[in-house]
C-alpha positions in Angstrom: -24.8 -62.8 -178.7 -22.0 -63.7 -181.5 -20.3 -59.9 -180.3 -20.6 -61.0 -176.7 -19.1 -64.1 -177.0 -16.0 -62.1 -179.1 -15.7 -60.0 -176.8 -15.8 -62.6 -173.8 -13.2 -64.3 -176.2 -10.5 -61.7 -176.7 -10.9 -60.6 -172.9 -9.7 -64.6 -171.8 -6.8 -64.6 -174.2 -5.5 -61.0 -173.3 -5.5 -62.6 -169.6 -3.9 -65.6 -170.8 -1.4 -63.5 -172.9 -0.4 -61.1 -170.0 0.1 -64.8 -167.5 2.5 -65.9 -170.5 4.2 -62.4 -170.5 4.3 -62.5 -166.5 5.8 -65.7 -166.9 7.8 -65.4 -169.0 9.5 -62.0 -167.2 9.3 -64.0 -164.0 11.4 -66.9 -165.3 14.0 -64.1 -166.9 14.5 -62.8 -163.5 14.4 -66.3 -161.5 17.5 -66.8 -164.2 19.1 -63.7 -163.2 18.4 -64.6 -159.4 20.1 -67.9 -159.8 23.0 -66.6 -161.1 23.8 -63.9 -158.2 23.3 -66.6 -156.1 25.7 -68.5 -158.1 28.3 -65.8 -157.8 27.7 -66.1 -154.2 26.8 -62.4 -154.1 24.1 -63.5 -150.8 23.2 -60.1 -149.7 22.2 -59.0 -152.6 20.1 -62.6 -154.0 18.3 -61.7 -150.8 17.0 -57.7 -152.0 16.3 -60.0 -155.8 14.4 -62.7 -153.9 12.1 -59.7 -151.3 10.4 -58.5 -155.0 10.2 -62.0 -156.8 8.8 -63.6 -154.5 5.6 -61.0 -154.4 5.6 -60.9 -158.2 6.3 -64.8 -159.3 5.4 -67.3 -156.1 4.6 -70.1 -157.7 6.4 -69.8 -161.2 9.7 -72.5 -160.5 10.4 -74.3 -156.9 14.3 -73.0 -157.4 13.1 -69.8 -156.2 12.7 -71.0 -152.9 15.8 -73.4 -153.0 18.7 -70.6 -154.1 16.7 -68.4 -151.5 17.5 -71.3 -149.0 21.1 -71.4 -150.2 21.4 -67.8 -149.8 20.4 -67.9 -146.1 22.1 -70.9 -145.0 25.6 -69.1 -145.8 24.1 -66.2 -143.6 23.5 -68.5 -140.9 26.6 -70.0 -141.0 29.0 -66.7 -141.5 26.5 -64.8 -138.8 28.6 -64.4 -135.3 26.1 -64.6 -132.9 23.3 -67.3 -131.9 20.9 -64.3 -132.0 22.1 -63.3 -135.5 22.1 -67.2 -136.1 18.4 -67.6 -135.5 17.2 -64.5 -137.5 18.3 -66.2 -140.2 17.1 -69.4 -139.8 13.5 -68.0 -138.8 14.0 -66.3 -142.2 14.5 -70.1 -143.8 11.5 -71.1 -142.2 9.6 -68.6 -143.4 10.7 -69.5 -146.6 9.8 -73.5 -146.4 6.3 -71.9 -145.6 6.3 -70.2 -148.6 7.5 -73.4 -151.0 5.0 -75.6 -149.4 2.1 -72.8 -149.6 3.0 -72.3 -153.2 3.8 -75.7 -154.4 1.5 -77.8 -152.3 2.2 -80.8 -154.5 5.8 -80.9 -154.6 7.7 -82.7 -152.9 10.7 -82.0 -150.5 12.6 -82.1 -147.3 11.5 -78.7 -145.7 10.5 -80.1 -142.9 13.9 -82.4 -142.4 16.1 -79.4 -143.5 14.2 -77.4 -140.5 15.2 -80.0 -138.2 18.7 -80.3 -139.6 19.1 -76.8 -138.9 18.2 -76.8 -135.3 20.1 -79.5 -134.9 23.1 -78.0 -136.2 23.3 -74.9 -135.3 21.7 -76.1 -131.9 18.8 -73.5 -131.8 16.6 -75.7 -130.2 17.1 -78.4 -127.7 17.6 -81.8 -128.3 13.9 -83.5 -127.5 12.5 -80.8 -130.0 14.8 -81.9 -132.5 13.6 -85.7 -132.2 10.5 -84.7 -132.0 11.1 -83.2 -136.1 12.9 -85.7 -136.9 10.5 -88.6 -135.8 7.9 -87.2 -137.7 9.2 -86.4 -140.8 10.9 -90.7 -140.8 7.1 -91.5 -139.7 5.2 -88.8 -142.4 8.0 -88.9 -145.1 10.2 -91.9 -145.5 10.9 -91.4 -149.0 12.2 -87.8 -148.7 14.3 -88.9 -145.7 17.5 -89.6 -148.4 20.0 -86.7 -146.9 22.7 -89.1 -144.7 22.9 -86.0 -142.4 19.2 -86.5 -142.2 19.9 -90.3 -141.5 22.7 -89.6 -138.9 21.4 -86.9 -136.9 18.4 -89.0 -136.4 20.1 -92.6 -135.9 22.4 -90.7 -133.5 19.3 -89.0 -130.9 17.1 -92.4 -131.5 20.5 -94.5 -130.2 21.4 -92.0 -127.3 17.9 -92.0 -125.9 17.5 -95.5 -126.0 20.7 -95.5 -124.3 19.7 -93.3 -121.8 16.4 -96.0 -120.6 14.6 -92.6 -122.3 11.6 -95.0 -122.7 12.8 -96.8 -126.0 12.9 -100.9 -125.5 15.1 -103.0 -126.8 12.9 -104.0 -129.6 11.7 -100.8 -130.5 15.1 -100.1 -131.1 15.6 -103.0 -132.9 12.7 -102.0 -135.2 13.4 -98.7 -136.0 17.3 -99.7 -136.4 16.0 -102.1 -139.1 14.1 -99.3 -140.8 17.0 -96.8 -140.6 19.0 -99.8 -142.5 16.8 -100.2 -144.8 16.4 -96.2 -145.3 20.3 -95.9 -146.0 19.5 -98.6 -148.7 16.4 -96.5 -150.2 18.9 -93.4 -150.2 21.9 -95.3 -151.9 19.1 -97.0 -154.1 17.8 -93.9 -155.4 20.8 -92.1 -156.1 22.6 -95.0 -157.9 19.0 -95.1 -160.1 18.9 -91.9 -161.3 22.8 -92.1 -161.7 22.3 -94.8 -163.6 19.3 -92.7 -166.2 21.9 -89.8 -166.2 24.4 -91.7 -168.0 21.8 -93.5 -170.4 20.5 -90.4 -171.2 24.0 -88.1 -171.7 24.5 -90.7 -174.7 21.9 -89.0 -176.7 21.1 -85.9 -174.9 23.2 -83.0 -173.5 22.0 -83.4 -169.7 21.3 -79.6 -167.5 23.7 -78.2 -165.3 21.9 -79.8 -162.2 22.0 -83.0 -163.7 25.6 -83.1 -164.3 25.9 -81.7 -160.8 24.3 -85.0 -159.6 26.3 -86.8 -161.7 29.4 -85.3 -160.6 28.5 -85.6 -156.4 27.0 -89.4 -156.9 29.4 -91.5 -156.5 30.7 -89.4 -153.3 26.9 -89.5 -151.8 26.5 -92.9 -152.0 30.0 -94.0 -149.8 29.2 -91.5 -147.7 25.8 -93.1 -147.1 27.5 -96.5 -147.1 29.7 -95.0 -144.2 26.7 -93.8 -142.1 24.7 -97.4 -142.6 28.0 -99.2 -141.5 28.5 -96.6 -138.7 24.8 -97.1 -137.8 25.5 -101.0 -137.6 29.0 -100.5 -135.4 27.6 -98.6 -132.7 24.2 -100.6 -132.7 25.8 -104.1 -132.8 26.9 -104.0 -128.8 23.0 -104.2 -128.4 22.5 -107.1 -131.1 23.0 -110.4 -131.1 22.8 -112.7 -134.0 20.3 -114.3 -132.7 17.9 -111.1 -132.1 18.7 -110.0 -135.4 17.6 -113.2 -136.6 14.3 -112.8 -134.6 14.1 -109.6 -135.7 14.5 -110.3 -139.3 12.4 -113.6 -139.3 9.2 -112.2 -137.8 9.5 -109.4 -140.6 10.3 -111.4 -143.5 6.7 -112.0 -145.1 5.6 -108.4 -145.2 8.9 -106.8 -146.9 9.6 -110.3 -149.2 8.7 -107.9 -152.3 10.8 -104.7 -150.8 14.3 -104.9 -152.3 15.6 -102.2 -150.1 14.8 -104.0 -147.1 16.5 -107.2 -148.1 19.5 -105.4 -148.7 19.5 -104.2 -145.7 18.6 -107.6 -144.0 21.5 -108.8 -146.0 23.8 -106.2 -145.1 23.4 -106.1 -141.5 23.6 -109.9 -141.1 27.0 -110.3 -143.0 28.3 -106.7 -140.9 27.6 -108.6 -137.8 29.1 -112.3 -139.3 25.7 -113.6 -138.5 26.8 -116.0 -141.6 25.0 -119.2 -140.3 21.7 -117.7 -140.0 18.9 -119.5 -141.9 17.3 -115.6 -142.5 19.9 -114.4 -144.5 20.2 -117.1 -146.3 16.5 -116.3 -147.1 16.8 -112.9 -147.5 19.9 -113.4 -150.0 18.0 -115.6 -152.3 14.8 -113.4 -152.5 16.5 -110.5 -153.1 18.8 -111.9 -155.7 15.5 -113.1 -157.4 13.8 -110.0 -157.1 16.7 -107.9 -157.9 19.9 -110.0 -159.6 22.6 -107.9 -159.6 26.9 -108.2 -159.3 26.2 -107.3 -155.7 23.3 -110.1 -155.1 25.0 -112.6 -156.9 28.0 -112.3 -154.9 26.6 -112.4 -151.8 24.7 -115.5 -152.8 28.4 -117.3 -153.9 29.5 -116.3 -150.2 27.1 -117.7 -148.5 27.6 -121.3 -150.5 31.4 -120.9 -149.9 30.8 -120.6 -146.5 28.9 -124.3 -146.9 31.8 -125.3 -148.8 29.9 -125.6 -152.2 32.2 -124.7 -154.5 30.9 -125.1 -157.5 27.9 -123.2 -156.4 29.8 -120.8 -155.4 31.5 -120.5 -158.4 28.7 -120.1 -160.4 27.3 -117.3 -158.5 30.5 -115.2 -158.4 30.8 -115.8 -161.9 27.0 -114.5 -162.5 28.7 -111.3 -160.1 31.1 -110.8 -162.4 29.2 -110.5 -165.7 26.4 -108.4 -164.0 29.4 -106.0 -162.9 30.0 -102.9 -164.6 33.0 -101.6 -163.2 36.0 -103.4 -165.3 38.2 -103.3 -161.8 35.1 -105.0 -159.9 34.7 -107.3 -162.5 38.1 -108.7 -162.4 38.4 -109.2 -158.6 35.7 -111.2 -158.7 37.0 -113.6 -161.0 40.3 -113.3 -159.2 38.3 -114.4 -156.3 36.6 -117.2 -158.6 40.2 -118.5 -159.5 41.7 -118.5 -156.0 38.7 -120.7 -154.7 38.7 -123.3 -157.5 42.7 -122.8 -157.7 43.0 -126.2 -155.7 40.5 -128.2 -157.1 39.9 -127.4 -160.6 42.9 -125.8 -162.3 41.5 -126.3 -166.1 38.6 -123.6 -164.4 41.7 -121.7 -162.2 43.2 -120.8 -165.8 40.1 -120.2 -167.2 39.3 -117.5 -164.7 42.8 -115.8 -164.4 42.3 -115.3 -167.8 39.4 -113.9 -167.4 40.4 -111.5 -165.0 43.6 -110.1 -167.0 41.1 -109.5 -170.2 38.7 -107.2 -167.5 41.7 -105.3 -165.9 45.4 -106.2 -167.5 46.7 -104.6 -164.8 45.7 -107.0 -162.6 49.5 -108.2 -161.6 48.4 -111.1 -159.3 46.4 -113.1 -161.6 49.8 -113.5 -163.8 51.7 -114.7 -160.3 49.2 -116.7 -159.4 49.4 -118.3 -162.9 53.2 -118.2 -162.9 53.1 -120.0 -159.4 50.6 -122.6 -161.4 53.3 -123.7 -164.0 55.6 -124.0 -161.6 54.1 -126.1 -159.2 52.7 -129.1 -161.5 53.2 -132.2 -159.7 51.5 -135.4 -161.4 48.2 -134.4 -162.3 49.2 -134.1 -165.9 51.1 -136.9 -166.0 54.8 -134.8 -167.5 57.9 -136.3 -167.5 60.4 -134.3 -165.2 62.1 -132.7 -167.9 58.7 -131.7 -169.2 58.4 -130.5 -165.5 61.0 -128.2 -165.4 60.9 -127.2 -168.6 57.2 -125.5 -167.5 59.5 -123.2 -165.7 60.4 -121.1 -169.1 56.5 -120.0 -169.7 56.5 -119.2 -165.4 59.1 -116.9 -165.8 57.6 -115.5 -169.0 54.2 -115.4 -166.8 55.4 -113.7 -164.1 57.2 -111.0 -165.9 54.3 -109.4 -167.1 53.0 -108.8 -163.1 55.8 -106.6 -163.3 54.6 -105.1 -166.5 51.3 -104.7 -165.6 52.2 -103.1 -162.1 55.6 -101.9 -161.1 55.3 -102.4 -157.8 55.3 -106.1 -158.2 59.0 -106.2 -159.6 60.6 -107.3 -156.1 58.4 -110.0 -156.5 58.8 -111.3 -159.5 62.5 -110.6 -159.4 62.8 -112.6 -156.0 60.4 -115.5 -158.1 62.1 -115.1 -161.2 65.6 -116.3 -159.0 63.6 -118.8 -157.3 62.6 -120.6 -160.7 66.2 -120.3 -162.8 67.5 -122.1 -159.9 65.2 -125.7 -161.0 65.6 -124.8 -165.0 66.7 -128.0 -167.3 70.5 -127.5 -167.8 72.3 -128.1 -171.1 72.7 -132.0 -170.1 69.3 -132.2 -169.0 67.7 -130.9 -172.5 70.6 -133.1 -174.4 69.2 -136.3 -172.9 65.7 -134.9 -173.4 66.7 -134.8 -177.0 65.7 -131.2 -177.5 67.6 -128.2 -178.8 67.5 -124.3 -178.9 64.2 -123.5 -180.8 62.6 -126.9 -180.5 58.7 -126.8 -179.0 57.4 -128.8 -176.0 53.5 -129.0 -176.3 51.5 -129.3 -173.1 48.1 -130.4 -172.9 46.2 -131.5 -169.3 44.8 -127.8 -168.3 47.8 -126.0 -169.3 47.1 -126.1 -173.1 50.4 -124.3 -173.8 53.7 -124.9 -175.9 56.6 -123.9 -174.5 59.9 -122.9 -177.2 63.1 -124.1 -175.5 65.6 -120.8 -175.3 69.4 -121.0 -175.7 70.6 -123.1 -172.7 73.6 -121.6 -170.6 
């Protein structure tokens, strides 16, 4: 019994040895494939990929995508529409292969088919839709490729168009969920972006994650580019007021669904639907469920729009520290200082400040500043010397718009003249009792002390 069960033994682990050894060959020459493909040598990636895929069908998915690679540069150098579709039968035939061997996995064979007909028109235009439909209906979350999105939107629009048995609100729907689908796509990308560059602090990342890395950015305005194109040629249909019906009688189901509240968002401020009560709604649920510089700022334009400054304020101040991007950062409290500039200029300062410490090249915060100082009147209660005097530290201000940007120096030369022209003269500082080197200490929201200079 004790031999038998040796023997049964050592037969299992010589089976499981050789699967290592097949593996392990299989993933030598999957390496070797990749790079021929790499090298764009396409003919020949094709004789490789004939004898892998008999020996190692289910060892890595990326034997099916280079393979897919490989014959999408056939279809496009092929001459003939003929030629065209023996190569894209051949793609199929691969999909069925990825799916039969990696049932599990997930990808967009099915979309990519469709794409395919589509653009190399090799079937007609009611097939294509009828792919296309599917795969949104079946696979939403695979449905991230904006050529995907746009080929799609773009048969959906001109068969509604063409009274093809769509209604108004069935295009309204499915216009909503093609919003909210550019969202997911931009969402997803901009997440795993975001791992990437966590992770490439303490790891080395793979070749195809610094590839993602590298096209992110790109993907996600050219999906932003589709959603808004999407919105321009559906608006003609829309009115704010079926959006807001629209929007309304979907609100309670998709309340949790971040994606869909941008989108709600989104499409609302696209088509200045500013006074509606629904994205008003949809603004503050998302920027509870998700807070974020982009949430936050749309909640401080919708309370500037009501005139509540201060609310505003605080929200676009929220934007600002939530914002990553050091250039974002300090337009948004540039924008924070221009709407308090008239009412609170303690907070003005405060913000233009804030603005030049996030991006010292921002050249208009130190004009607007300049323009500030020179334009005191009595809130600080200043004697008129005192007044003009302020004019030293606007001219000190504004020159350094031109040294944080060059092309501001007409500018500030043209302001620069403007402000010599009201200076104290030598009289006017005599009588003021002050001479070269003496200090004149503001207080009121300036909070500066200005040295008087040698007086011509």
């Amino acid at each position: 019994m004790i031999k038998k069960n040796l023997t049964a033994f050592l037969f299992i682990a010589s089976v499981f040895t050789a699967v290592a050894q097949q593996t392990s060959k299989c993933e030598e020459q999957i390496a070797a494939f990749e790079q021929t493909v790499k090298s764009e040598k396409y003919d020949d990636a094709l004789q490789q990929f004939g004898g892998l895929v008999k020996k190692c069908p289910n060892v890595d998915e990326k034997l099916y995508i280079l393979a897919e690679t490989a014959l999408v540069y056939k279809i496009e150098s092929a001459q003939t529409k003929e030629l065209k579709q023996q190569f894209a039968d051949s793609i199929f035939g691969v999909y069925q292969m990825h799916n039969k061997n990696f049932p599990k996995a997930k990808n967009s064979n099915n979309i990519n088919k469709a794409l395919i007909q589509n653009d190399y028109r090799l079937a007609d235009e009611k097939e294509v839709f009828k792919m296309l439909d599917a795969a949104f209906v079946l696979q939403p979350h695979d449905y991230t490729d904006y050529r995907a999105i746009e080929a799609y939107y773009n048969v959906y629009l001109k068969r509604f168009e063409a009274g093809q048995e769509i209604t108004l609100a069935d295009f309204t729907e499915k216009f909503g969920a093609i919003s909210t689908q550019v969202m997911y796509a931009k969402n997803r990308i901009a997440d795993r972006q975001n791992q990437l560059k966590v992770k490439e602090k303490t790891e080395p990342l793979t070749q195809e994650e610094k590839d993602f890395l590298a096209k992110a950015n790109k993907n996600i305005d050219v999906l932003t580019a589709v959603g808004e194109n999407v919105d321009r040629q559906s608006s003609k249909h829309f009115s704010c007021k079926g959006l807001e019906e629209y929007y309304t009688a979907n609100f309670e189901k998709n309340k949790e669904n971040s994606d869909w509240l941008e989108a709600l968002v989104n499409v609302m401020f696209l088509n200045r639907c500013y006074e509606s009560g629904v994205l008003a709604k949809g603004a503050a649920a998302l920027y509870k469920l998700k807070p974020s510089a982009q949430s936050a700022f749309n909640m401080g334009t919708i309370e500037l729009r009501k005139n509540n400054i201060d609310g505003a304020a605080e929200y676009f101040d929220k934007s600002a520290q939530l914002e990553t991007d050091a250039d974002q950062k300090a337009e948004v409290y540039y924008k924070v200082a221009g709407i308090l500039r008239n009412s609170d200029k303690a907070r003005t300062k405060e913000y233009i400040l804030k603005t030049v410490r996030a991006n010292p090249k921002k050249a208009r915060a130190y004009i607007l500043l300049a323009e500030m100082y020179a334009s005191v009147t009595k809130e600080c209660s200043i004697t008129d010397f005192e007044r003009k005097a302020l004019l030293w530290l606007a001219i000190d201000t504004v020159k350094k718009a031109e040294e944080a940007d060059v092309k501001y120096k007409g500018t500030v030369a043209s302001m620069i003249e403007n402000y010599e022209k009201r200076l104290p003269n030598r009289d006017e500082v005599k009588e003021a009792g002050k001479r070269k080197g003496d200090e004149i200490v503001y207080g009121c929201w300036i909070n500066e002390t200005v040295t008087v200079p040698k007086v011509k």
